[in-house]
N, C-alpha and C positions, 0 to 999 in steps of 0.2 A: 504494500500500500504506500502511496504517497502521497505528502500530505505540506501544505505548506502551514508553516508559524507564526501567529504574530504575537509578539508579547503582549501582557495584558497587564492594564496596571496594578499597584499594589507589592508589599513588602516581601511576598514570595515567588518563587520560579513559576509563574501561572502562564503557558501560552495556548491561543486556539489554536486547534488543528482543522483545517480545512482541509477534506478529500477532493481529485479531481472532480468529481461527481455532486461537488456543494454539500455533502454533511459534514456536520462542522462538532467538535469534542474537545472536552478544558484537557489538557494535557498540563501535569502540576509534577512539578521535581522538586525534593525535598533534598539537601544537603546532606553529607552523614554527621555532622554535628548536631542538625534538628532529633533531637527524642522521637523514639517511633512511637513512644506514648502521647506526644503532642502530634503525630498525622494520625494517627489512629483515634485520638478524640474529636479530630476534622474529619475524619471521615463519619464516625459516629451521629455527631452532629448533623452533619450534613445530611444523613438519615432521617433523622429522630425530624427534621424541617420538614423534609418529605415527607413524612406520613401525617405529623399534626397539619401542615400548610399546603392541602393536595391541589390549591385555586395556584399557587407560585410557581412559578416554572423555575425550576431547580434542574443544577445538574445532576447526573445519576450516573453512579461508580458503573463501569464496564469490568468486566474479570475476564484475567489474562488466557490463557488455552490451558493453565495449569487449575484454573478456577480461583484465583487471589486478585485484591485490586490492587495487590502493592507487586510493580515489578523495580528488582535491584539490577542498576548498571555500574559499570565502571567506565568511566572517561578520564582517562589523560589524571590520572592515580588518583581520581576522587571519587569517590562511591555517589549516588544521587538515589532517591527512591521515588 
């Protein structure tokens, strides 16, 4: 898939991904300094919005082919999530 980026504002790695094909997905990279306990209360969160507030268009966690929303990379010696 390819997918072009544009960053989004705000204090974290947040960029949209846009498909050839115009569907568009938050693409969110977490530093390995960030606690997984603080993405994992964003994502949480980010839940618990979605079901009390089902009128808000929210985003919604996609799972990887392994069935997790958190995928770990390595880039140029720094871990991201």
């Amino acid at each position: 898939m390819q997918v072009s980026l544009l960053r989004l504002p705000g204090e974290n790695l947040n960029y949209r991904a846009t498909t050839e094909s115009g569907e568009k997905y938050v693409v969110k990279l977490a530093s390995d300094d960030q606690s997984e306990a603080v993405v994992q209360m964003e994502h949480l969160a980010l839940q618990q919005a979605s079901l009390l507030l089902p009128d808000i268009q929210l985003p919604h966690m996609l799972k990887n082919k392994f069935g997790d929303t958190e995928t770990f990379l390595r880039l140029e010696d720094s871990a991201y999530k």
